[in-house]
C-alpha positions in Angstrom: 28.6 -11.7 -31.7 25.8 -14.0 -30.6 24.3 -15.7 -33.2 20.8 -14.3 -34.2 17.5 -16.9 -33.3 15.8 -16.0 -36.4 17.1 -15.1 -40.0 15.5 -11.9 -40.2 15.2 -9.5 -43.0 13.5 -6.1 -42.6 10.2 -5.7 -44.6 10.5 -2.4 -47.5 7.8 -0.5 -48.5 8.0 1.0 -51.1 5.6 3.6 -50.8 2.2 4.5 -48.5 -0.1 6.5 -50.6 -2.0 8.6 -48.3 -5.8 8.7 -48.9 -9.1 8.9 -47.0 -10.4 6.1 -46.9 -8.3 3.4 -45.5 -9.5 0.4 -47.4 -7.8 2.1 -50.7 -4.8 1.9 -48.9 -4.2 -1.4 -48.3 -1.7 -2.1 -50.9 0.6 -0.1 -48.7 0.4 -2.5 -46.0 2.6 -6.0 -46.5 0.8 -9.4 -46.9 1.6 -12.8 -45.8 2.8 -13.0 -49.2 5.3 -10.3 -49.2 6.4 -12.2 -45.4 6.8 -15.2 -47.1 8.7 -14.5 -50.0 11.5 -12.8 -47.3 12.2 -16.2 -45.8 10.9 -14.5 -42.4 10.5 -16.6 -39.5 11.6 -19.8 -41.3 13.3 -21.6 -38.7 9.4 -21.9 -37.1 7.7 -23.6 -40.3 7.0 -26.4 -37.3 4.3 -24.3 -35.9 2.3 -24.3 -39.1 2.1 -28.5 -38.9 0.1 -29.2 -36.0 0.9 -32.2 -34.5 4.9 -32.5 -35.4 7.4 -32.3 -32.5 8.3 -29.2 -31.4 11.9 -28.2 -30.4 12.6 -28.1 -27.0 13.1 -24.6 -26.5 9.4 -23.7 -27.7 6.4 -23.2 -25.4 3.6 -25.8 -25.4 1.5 -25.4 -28.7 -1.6 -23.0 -27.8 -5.3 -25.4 -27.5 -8.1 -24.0 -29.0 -10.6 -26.6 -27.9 -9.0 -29.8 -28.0 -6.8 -29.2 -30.7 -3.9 -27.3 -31.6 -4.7 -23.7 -32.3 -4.5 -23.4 -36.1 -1.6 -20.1 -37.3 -2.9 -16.9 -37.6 -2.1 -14.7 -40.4 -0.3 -12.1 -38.7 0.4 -10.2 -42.2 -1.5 -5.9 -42.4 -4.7 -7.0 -44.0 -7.8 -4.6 -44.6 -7.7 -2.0 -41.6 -11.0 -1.0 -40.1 -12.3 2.1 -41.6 -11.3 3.7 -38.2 -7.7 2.7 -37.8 -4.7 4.5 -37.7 -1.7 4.3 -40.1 1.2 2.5 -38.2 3.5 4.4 -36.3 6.2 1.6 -35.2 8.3 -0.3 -38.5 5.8 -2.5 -40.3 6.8 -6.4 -39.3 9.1 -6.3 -36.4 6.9 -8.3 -34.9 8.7 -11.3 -36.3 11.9 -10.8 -34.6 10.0 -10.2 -30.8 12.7 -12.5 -28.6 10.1 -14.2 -26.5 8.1 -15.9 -29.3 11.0 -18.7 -30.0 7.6 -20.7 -32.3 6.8 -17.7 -33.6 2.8 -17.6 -33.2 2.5 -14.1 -32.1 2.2 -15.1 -28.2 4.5 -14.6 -25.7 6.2 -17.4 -24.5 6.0 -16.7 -21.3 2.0 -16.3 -21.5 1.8 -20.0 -23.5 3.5 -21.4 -20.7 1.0 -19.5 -18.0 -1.9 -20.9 -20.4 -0.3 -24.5 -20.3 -0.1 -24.2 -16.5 4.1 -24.4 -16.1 4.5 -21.0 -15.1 2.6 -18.1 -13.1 1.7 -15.0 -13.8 4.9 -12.4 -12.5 2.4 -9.2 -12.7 2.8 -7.0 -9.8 -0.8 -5.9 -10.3 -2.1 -9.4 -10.3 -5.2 -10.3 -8.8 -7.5 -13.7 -9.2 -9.7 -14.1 -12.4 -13.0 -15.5 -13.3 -10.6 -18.4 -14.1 -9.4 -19.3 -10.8 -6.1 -17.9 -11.6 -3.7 -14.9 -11.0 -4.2 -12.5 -13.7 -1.6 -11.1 -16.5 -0.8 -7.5 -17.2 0.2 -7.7 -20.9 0.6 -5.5 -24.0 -1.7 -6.1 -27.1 0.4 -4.9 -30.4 -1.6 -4.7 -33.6 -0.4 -4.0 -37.3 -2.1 -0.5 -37.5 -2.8 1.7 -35.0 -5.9 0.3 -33.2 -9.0 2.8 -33.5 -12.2 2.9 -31.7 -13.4 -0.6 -33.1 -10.1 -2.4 -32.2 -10.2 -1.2 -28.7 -14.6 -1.7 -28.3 -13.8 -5.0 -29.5 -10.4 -5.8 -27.0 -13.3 -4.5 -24.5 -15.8 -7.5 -25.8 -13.6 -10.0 -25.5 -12.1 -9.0 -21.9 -15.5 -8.4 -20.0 -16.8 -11.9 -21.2 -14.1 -13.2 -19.2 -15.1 -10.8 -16.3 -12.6 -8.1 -16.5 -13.1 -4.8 -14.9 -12.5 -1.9 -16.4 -12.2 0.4 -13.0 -9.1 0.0 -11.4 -7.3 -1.7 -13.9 -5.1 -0.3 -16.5 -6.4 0.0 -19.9 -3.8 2.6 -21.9 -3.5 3.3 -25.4 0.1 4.2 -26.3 1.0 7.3 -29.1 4.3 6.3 -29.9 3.4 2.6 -30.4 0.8 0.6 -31.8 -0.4 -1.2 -28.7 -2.5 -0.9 -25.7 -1.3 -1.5 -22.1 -3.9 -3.3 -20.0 -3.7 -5.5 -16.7 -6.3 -7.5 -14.7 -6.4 -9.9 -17.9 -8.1 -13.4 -17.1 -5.0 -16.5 -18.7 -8.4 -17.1 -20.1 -8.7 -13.9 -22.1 -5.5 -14.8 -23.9 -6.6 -16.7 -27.2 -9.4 -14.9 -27.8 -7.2 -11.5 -27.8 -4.3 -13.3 -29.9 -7.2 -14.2 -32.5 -8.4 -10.5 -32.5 -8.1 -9.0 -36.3 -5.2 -6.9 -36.2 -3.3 -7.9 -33.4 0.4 -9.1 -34.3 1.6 -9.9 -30.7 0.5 -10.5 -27.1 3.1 -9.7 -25.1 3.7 -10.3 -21.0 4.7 -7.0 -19.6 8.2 -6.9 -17.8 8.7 -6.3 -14.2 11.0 -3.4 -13.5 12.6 -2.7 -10.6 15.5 0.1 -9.6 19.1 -1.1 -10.0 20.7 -1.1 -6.6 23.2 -3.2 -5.0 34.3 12.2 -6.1 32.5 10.7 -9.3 32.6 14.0 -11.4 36.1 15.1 -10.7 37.5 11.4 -12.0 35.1 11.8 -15.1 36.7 15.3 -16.0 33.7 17.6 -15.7 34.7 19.0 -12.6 38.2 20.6 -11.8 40.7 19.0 -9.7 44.0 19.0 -8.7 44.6 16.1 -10.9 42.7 17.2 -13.8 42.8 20.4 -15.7 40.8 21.5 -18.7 37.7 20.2 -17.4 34.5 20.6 -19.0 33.1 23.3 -15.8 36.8 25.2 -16.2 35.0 26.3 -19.5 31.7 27.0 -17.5 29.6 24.2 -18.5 27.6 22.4 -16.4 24.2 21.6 -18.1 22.7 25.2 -18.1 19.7 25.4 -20.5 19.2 21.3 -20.4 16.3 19.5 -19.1 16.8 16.0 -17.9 13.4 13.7 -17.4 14.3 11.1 -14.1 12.1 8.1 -15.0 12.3 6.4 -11.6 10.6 5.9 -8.3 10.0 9.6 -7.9 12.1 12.5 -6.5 12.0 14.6 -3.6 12.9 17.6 -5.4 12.4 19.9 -1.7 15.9 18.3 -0.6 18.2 21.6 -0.8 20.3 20.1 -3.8 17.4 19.6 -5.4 15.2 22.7 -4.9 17.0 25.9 -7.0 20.4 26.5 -8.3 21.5 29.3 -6.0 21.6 27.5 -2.9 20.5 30.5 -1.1 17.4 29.6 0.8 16.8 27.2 3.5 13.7 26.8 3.8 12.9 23.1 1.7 8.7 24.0 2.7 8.4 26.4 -0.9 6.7 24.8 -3.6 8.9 25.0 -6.6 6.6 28.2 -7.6 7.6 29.5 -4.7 11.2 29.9 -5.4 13.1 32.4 -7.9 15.3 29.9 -9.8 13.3 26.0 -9.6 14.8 23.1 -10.8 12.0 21.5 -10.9 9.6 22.3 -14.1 7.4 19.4 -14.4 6.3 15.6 -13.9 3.9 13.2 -13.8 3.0 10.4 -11.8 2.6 7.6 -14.4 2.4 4.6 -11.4 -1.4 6.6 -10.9 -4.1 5.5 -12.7 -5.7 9.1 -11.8 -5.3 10.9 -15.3 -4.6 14.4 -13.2 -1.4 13.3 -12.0 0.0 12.7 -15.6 -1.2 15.5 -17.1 0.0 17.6 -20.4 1.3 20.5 -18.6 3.2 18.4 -16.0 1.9 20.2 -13.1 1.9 17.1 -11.0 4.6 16.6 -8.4 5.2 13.2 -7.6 6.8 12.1 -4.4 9.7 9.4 -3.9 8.4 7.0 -0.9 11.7 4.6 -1.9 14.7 7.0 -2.1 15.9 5.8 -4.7 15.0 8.2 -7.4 15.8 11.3 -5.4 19.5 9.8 -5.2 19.5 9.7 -8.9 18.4 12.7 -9.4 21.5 14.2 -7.1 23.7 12.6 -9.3 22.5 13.9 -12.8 21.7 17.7 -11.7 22.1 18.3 -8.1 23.6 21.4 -7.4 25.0 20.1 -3.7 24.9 22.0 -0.5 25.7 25.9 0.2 29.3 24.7 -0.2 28.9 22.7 -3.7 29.8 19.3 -2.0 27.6 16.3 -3.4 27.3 18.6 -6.5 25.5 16.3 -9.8 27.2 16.1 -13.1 24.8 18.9 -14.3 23.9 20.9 -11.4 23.1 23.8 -14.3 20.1 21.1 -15.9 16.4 21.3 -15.5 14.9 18.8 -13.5 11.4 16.7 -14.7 9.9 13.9 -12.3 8.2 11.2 -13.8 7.5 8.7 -11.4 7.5 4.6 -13.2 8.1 2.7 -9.9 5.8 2.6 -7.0 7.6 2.6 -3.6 6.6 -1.1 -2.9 9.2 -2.7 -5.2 9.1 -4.4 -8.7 6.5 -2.4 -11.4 4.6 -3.8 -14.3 6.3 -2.1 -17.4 2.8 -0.3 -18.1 3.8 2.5 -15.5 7.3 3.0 -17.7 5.6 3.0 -21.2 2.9 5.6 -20.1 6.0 7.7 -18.6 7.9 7.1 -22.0 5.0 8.2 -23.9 4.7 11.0 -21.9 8.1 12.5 -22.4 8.0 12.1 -26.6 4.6 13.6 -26.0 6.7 16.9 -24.3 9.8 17.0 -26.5 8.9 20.1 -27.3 6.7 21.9 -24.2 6.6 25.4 -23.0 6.7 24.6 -19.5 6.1 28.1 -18.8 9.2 28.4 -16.4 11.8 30.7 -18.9 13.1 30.4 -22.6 16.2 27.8 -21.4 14.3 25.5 -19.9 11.6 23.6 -22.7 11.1 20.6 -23.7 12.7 17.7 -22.1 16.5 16.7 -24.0 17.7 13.6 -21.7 15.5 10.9 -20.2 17.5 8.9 -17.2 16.4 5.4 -16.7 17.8 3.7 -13.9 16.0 0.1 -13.8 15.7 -2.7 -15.9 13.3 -6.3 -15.9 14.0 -8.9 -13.4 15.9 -11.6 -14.0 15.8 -15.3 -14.6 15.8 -16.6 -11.1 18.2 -20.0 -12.4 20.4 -17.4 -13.2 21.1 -18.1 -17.3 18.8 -15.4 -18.9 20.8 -13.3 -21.3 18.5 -10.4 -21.9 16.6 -10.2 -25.1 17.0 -8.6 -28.4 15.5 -5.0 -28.0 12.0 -5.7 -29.3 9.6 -6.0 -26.1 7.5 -3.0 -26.0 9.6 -1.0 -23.4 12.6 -1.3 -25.8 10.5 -0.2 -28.5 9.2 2.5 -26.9 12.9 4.3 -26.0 13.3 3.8 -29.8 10.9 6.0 -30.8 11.4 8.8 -28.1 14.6 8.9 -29.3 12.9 9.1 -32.8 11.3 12.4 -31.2 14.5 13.9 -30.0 15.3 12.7 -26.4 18.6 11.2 -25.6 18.1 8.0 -23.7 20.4 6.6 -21.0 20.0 3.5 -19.4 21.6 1.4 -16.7 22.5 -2.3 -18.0 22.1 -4.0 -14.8 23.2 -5.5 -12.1 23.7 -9.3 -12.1 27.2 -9.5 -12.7 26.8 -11.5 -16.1 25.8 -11.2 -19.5 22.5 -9.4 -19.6 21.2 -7.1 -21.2 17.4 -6.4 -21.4 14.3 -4.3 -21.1 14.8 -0.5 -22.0 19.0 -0.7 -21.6 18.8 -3.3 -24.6 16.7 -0.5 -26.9 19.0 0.5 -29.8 18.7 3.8 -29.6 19.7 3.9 -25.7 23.2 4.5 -24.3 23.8 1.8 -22.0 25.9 2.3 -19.0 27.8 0.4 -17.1 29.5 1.1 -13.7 33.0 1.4 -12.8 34.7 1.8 -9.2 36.6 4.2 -8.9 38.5 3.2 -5.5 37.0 6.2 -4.5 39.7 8.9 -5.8 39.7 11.1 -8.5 43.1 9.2 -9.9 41.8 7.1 -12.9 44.6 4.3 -12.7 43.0 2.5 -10.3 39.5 2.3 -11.7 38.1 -1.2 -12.9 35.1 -2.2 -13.8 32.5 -3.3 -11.0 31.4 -6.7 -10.1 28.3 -6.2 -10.2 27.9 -4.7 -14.0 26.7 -6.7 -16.2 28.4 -7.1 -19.4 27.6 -7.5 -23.4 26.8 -8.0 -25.8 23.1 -8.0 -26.1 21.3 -10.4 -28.2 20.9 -10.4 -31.8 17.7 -8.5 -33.5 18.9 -9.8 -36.9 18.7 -6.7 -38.6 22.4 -7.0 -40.1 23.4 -3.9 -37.7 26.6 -5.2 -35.7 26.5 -1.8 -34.2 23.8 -2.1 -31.8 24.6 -4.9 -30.4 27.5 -3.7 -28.7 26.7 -2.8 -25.1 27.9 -1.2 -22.7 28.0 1.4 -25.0 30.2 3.3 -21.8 30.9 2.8 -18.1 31.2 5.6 -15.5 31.6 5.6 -11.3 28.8 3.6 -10.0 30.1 2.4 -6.8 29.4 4.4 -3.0 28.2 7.5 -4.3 26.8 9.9 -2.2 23.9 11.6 -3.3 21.1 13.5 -2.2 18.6 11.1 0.3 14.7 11.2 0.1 12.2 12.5 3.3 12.5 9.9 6.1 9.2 8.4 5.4 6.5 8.9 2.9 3.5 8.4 5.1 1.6 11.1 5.9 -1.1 10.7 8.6 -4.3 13.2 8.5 -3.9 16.3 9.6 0.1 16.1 9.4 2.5 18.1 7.9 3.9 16.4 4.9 7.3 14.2 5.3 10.3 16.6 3.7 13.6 15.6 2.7 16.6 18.1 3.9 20.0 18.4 3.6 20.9 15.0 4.3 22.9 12.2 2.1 23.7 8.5 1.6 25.8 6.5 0.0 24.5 3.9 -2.5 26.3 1.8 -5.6 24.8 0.3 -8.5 25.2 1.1 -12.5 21.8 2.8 -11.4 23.8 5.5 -9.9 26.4 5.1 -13.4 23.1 5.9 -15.4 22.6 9.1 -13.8 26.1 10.5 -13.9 26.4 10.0 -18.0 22.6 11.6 -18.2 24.1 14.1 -16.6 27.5 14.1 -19.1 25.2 14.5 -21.5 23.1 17.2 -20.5 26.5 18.8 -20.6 27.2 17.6 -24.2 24.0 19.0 -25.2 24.6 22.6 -23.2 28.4 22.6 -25.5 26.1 22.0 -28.6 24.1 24.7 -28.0 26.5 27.3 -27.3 29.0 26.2 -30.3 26.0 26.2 -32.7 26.1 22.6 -33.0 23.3 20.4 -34.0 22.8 17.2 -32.1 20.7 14.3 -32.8 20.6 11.4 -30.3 22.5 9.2 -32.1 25.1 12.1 -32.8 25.5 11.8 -28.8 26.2 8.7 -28.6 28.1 8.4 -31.7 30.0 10.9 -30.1 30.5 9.0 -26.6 31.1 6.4 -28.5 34.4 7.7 -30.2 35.1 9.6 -27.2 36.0 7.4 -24.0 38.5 5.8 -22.8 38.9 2.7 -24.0 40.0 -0.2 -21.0 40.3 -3.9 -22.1 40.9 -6.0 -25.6 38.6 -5.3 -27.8 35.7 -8.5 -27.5 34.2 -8.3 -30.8 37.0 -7.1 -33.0 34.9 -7.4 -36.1 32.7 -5.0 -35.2 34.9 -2.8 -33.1 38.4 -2.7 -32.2 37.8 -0.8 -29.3 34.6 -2.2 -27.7 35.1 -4.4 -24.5 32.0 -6.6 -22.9 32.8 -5.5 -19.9 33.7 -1.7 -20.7 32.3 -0.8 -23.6 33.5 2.1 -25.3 34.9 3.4 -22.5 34.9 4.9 -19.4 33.4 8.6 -19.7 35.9 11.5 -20.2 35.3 15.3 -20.5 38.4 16.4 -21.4 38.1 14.0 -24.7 34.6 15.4 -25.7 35.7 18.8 -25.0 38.7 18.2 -27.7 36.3 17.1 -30.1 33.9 19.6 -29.4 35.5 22.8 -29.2 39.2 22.2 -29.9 42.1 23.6 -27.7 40.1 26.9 -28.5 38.1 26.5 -25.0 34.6 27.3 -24.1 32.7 30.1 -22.8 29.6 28.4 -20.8 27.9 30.2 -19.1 24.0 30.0 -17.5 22.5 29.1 -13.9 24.9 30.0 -11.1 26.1 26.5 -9.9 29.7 27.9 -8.7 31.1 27.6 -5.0 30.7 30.7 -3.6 
């Protein structure tokens, strides 16, 4: 394993009494003290003598005038009467992988604030300050309250931020808020904020581009038998949530399960048997297009997204060619990637949020198709343009933010990239998320020739010091990535006035990536999930992937044999198989699945 940057012990409370008035509380909270006497953090006693060298690998020392900005006690003091009780661990803050002095800045924001580096923000316009602004994510100990966020306000309109037009979102499945448009000289004052643990630079996400269900035995072949779809399962009953750029859901594999129409004008509420049963638009800073009930139907100007999309549920053409991994599934749009390119992480943690806000959501379609079970996510933060940038730990905010969907109920699945190295990063390096990398398969349904793709990256991911080997191990599985040919998005997305709007058909491209692998195990799952149901099972996220896990087939030497004698860096647990997670699901008894009609006819 890599060796962990900080010697980091988890901080135990041993009980929260619940009572009205918060200031009673406060004994619940931790105190620098109880910090202190862990031994957290105590590689960085540097930063607390100002003036002594630092180490190379730190940022330059924050200036607070002339001098060196004195520590700040980032330790749950008195909350404000108005505060919330925390909803994330209390103290992971001091294991966040870009704060190497440990100050509670991000390093990469102490380095825009020194001048050596620019602000990456794909929202970023030019400050009060004469320079680009940040989009960042402020994490406090509690759950901020009215006060916290009037006085965030304070701070950033004396430095001339607008509120209009810039993002300003409060998260309910973390303790931060989400904002762009932040003046570099906004930064110190927000750091020194009562309550705030960490500043942290958003990522930049972008989609991970550069005869797959037959090879992974969920369809039947001629060279496969016992399949998981000859015991009639194909993800009936199982909502899967596409965070991506979008998803032109009219394309005919995309639109119902039967197949039968051909006519891609009908509005999902239009049709008899809609895959589609919600989304939301959480690039849109218009509240109405990421509403509770979903009702918003977000385009996909990019293409990429809609090819996803064909991969985890589409049901194919009239003839079942093209035909997803769960053609039976459910299909939710959340939109996180504007059709321009690279997307602050804001977008993906206010999609996030919204799908452990709707774990559980009468969508109002039919009794097998609530909630959402599966969330897809097919892109990951740009990398280190020197090419040496191994990922980090698992603690930025997106990362986080998986964690505690998963917490909620949803399976996550997430590509681990595409740079043909060791990285792993963003929401693939959450612990709670089953990390995919891609194989190619030569193109036949013939396993023996598969091998893992150039482009995957490989494990394992860095070290979040928490003592569990376990979650450092990714890839936790690999499936086909490589020219798959999926559904393809409307030709263009412009519309001029007075136009009908641009529709995607029938038509399909090819397109390889282990953003096209991330799609195919979401799907897996959503079959998983279907068998569950049916058998009587109950399944917890981590039940899935322990389940994948112990499940695959293993390729390669084992690369961390103290931790696992089957998991490979390059391979993970394995590649995918149906027949194996049929054996340990139902036995050589077989299956009865049964649900939307996804059969050729």
């Amino acid at each position: 394993m890599t060796e962990s940057r900080l010697d980091l012990t988890p901080i135990v409370l041993a009980a929260m009494i619940l009572v009205l008035d918060m200031s009673i509380a406060v004994s619940a909270f931790p105190t620098q003290d109880d910090v202190d006497s862990l031994g957290i953090g105590e590689d960085s006693e540097g930063f607390e003598n100002v003036g002594q060298e630092r180490p190379a690998n730190w940022p330059p020392a924050l200036i607070c005038g002339e001098i060196q900005c004195e520590s700040i006690d980032r330790s749950i003091r008195s909350p404000p009467f108005d505060a919330g009780f925390p909803v994330e661990d209390e103290g992971w803050w001091f294991g966040y992988w870009y704060d190497f002095d440990s100050d509670g800045m991000d390093d990469r924001l102490q380095r825009i604030i020194a001048g050596q580096r620019q602000s990456v923000s794909s929202t970023a316009i030019i400050g009060i300050d004469g320079k680009d602004t940040v989009a960042i994510v402020v994490d406090y100990a509690w759950h901020p309250g009215p006060s916290d966020l009037a006085a965030l306000r304070e701070v950033l309109e004396a430095h001339g931020w607008q509120e209009q037009g810039s993002w300003f979102f409060q998260m309910d499945i973390l303790d931060s808020i989400v904002l762009d448009h932040v003046p570099v000289s906004a930064l110190i004052e927000i750091w020194q904020l009562d309550g705030v643990v960490m500043v942290e630079e958003q990522n930049v996400l972008a989609p991970y581009l550069d005869s797959a269900p037959r090879g992974s035995k969920v369809r039947d072949s001629d060279r496969y038998d016992e399949t998981m779809r000859d015991f009639g399962y194909d993800g009936s009953g199982i909502v899967i949530a596409i965070l991506d750029t979008g998803v032109d859901n009219e394309h005919f594999s995309l639109d119902d399960f039967s197949d039968d129409n051909d006519d891609n004008e009908n509005d999902p509420d239009d049709l008899t048997d809609p895959k589609w049963i919600a989304g939301c638009d959480a690039t849109s800073l218009n509240q109405n297009d990421c509403n509770n009930e979903g009702t918003h139907d977000p385009d996909d100007g990019d293409g990429h997204g809609t090819h996803v999309a064909g991969i985890a549920l589409g049901t194919g053409d009239s003839r079942r060619i093209h035909q997803g991994y769960a053609p039976g599934a459910y299909l939710v749009d959340v939109k996180v990637m504007t059709d321009t390119g690279g997307t602050n992480s804001a977008a993906t943690l206010k999609g996030i949020n919204w799908v452990a806000a709707n774990v559980d959501t009468d969508w109002g379609n039919n009794d097998s198709s609530e909630g959402i079970q599966v969330m897809s996510m097919s892109f990951g933060s740009i990398g280190d343009p020197n090419g040496d940038d191994p990922g980090d730990n698992g603690t930025a905010a997106d990362a986080r933010a998986v964690n505690q969907a998963a917490e909620a109920g949803v399976v996550p699945v997430a590509a681990i990239g595409n740079d043909g190295r060791r990285r792993v990063t963003s929401v693939g390096a959450a612990d709670a998320s089953i990390t995919v990398g891609s194989i190619d398969d030569k193109d036949t349904v013939d396993r023996g020739d598969d091998s893992i793709a150039s482009y995957s990256n490989s494990g394992p991911r860095e070290d979040d010091g928490d003592g569990d080997d376990q979650d450092e191990l990714k890839p936790d599985v690999v499936s086909p990535g490589t020219d798959m040919n999926s559904a393809s998005h409307a030709a263009s997305s412009s519309q001029l006035p007075g136009t009908p709007k641009p529709l995607a058909e029938d038509s399909y491209v090819e397109m390889s990536g282990t953003s096209m692998a991330c799609p195919a195990v979401a799907g897996f799952v959503a079959v998983i999930l279907q068998i569950a149901d049916e058998e009587g099972m109950s399944l917890d996220p981590q039940d899935v992937k322990d389940l994948l896990r112990e499940n695959s087939d293993s390729r390669g030497e084992a690369s961390e044999p103290d931790a696992s004698d089957t998991w490979n860096d390059e391979y993970g647990f394995g590649i995918i198989d149906g027949n194996m997670i049929l054996s340990a699901m139902i036995g050589d008894g077989g299956g009865n699945g049964g649900g939307n009609e996804t059969e050729p006819p």
